[in-house]
TITOR-177859 format. One line per 4 residues: number of its first residue (from 1); their letters; for each residue x, y, z of C-alpha. Coordinates in steps of 0.1 Angstrom, whole numbers, plus 2048, in hexadecimal, padded with zeros to 3 digits. Layout:
% residues N
NUM) a) X:Y:Z  ...
% end
This chain:
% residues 280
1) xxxx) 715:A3C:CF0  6FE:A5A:CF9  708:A7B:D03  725:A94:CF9
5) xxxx) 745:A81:CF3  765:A8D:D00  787:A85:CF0  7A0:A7C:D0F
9) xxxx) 7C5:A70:D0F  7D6:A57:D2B  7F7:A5C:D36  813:A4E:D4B
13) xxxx) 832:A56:D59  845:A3D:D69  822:A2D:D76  812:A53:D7F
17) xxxx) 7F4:A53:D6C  7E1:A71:D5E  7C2:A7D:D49  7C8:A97:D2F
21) xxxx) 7B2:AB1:D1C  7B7:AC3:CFD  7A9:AE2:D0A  7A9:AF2:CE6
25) xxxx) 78C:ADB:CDE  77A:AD7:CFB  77C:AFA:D06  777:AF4:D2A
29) xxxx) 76E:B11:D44  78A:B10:D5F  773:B12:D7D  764:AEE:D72
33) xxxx) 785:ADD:D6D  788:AD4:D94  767:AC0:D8E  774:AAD:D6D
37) xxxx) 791:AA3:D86  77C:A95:D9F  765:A83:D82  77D:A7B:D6B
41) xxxx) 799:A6C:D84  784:A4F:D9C  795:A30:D8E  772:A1D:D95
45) xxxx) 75C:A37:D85  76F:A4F:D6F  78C:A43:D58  7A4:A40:D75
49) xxxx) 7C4:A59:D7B  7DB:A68:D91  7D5:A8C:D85  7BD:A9E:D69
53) xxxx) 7D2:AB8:D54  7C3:ACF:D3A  7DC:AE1:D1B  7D7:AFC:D07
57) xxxx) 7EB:B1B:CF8  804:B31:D0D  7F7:B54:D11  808:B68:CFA
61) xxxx) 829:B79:D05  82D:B5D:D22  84A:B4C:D13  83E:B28:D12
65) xxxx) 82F:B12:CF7  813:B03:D0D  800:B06:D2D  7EC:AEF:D42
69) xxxx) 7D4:AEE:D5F  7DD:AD4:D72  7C6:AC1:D8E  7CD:AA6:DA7
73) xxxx) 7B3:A89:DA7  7A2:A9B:DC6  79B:AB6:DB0  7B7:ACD:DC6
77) xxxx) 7CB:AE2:DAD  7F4:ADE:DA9  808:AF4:DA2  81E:ADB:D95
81) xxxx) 824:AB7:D8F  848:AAD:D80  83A:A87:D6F  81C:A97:D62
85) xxxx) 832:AB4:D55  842:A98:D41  821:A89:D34  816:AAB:D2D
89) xxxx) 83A:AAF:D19  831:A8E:D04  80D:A9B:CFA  815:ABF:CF1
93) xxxx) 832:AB1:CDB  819:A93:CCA  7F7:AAE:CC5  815:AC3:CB8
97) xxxx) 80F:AE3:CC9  832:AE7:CCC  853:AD5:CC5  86B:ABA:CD9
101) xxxx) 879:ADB:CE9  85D:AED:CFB  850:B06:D1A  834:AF7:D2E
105) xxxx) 823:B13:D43  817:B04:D5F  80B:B14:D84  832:B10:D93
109) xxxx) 83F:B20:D76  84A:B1F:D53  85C:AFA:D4C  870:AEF:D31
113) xxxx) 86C:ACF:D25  882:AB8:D0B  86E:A9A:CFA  883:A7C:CEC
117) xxxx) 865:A69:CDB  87C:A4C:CCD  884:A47:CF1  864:A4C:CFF
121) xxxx) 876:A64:D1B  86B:A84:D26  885:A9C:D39  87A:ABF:D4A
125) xxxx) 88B:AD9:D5C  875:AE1:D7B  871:B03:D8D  88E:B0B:DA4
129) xxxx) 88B:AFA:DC3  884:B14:DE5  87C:B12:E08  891:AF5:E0E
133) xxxx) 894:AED:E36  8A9:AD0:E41  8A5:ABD:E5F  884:AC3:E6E
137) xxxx) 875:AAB:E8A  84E:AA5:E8E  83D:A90:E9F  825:A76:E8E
141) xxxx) 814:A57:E94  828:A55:EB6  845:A58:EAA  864:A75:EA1
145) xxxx) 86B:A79:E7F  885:A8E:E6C  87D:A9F:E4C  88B:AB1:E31
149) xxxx) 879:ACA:E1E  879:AD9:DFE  85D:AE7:DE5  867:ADA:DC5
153) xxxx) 846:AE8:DB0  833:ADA:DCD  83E:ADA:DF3  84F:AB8:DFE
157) xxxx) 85C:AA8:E1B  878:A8D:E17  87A:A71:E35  89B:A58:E31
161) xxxx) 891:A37:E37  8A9:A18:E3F  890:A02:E26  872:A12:E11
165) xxxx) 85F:9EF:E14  85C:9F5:E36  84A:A11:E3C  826:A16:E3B
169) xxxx) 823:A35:E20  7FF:A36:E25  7FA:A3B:E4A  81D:A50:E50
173) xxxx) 81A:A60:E31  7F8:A6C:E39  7FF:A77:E57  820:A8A:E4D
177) xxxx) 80C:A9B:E31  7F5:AA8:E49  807:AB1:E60  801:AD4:E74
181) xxxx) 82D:ADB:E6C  81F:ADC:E4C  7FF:AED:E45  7E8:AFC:E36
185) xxxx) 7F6:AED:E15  801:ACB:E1F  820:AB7:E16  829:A9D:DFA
189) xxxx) 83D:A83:E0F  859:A6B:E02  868:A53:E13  889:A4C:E07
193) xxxx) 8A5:A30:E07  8C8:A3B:DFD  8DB:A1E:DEE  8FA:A30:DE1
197) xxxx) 902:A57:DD6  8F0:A51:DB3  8D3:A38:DBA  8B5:A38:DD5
201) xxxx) 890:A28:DD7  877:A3D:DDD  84E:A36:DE9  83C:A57:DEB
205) xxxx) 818:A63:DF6  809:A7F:DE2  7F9:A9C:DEE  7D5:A9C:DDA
209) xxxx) 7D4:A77:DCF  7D3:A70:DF2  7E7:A4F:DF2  808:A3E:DE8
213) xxxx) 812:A49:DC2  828:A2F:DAC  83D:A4D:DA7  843:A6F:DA7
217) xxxx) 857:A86:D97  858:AA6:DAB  85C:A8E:DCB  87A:A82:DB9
221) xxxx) 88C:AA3:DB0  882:AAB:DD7  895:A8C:DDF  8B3:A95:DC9
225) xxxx) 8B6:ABB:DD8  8B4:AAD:DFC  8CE:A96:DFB  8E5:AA9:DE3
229) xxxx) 8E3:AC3:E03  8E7:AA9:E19  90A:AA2:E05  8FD:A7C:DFF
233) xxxx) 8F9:A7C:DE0  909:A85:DC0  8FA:A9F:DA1  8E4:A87:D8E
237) xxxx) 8CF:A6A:DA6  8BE:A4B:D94  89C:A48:DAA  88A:A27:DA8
241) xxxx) 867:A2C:DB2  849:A15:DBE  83E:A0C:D9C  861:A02:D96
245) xxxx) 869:A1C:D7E  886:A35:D7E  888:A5A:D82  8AA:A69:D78
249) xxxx) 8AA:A8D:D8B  8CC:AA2:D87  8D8:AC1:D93  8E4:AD6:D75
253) xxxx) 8F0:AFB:D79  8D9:B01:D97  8B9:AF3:D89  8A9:AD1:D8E
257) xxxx) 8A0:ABA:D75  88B:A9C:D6E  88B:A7E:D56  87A:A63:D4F
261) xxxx) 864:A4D:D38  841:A5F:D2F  827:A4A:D18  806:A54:D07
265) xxxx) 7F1:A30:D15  7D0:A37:D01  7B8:A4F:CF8  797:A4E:CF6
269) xxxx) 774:A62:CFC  761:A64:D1A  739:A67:D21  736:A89:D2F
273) xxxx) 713:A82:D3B  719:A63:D48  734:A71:D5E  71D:A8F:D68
277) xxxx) 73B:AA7:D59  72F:AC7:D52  73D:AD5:D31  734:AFC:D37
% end
């Protein structure tokens, strides 16, 4: 293989899949990560992923082990992304920048993270959950829908559904997320199916991929906070997702948690020329 070769990692958490970067080796300028995301992610012509996240050191005096810079496959920066938090959690711990018990910096905030290897389960505590607004009405697609919001490291809206199998996430999903109630930013969307106080299923369309995720993790804590308020549902929620996974998300002294499997797939090195990426 020609050209500079760049060592990559693939991850997954409960079926959201990510790229990741040692930035300590490949040294990466910030203001061409956006492009790597939009290279790097295409599952037909890059290595295929829901998200690109790059790690490196913790400025000094921050408090945290580990930061990242993380990207959605549209090349749109999060500020936060709870199943890649967990992937990130499982790399930092196996590169051994820092222990089971670490801080991950991220754009949300500092989070704290807890790695059980044996068990292949990653558990964070996520940002505080604000700007929670319950039963808002908008108009989409013809019809009246009621949503719950809450931003949960990323803003969210939470629809209760009857049956998740019977909606159609991509077309009211997309038209929820851009809704006009809900810009300039946009909206994750979940769509959500209560089967008792500690269990739901849950089909969600993220913001930046653009389309119906097999899970996600901050969609799930958003899911847990909503209904909590709602008085449905108890302290700690089982969350079975699209890829047939489950996020556990719990309330615990006023902060929201997530937990849930987290595997290291494969690694490997990619052609930087032949993916165009520039490398200064």
């Amino acid at each position: 293989m020609s050209g500079a070769r760049v060592p990559f990692y693939k991850l997954q958490g409960c079926g959201n899949d990510f790229v990741a970067m040692d930035n300590r080796v490949l040294r990466l300028p910030q203001e061409r990560m956006a492009e790597w995301a939009r290279r790097v992610c295409p599952r037909a012509f890059g290595v295929g992923a829901d998200g690109l996240f790059f790690l490196e050191p913790a400025p000094a005096g921050s408090g945290a082990d580990a930061r990242w810079h993380f990207y959605n496959a549209d090349g749109s920066r999060a500020e936060m992304c709870g199943n890649a938090s967990r992937c990130a959690g499982r790399l930092i711990h196996s590169l051994g920048m820092a222990g089971e018990r670490h801080v991950l910096l991220t754009d949300a905030g500092p989070v704290a993270i807890a790695v059980d290897p044996a068990a292949g389960l990653v558990k964070v505590q996520l940002t505080a959950p604000r700007d929670l607004a319950m039963g808002i009405t908008v108009s989409a697609l013809g019809h009246e829908t009621t949503v719950h919001c809450v931003n949960t490291g990323v803003p969210h809206a939470v629809v209760l559904v009857d049956d998740v199998d019977e909606q159609d996430v991509a077309a009211m999903g997309r038209a929820l997320r851009f809704h006009e109630r809900f810009a300039p930013a946009g909206t994750n969307v979940n769509f959500v199916q209560v089967l008792d106080r500690s269990h739901t299923r849950m089909r969600t369309y993220e913001r930046g991929v653009e389309a119906e995720t097999y899970a996600c993790g901050t969609g799930a804590c958003a899911v847990q906070v909503v209904l909590h308020a709602l008085g449905m549902a108890d302290a700690e929620l089982a969350n079975t997702t699209t890829g047939g996974e489950v996020l556990t998300t719990s309330l615990e002294g006023g902060r929201t948690y997530l937990k849930g499997a987290a595997e290291l797939t494969f690694s490997g090195e990619l052609n930087a020329d032949a993916l165009g990426l520039p490398l200064s």
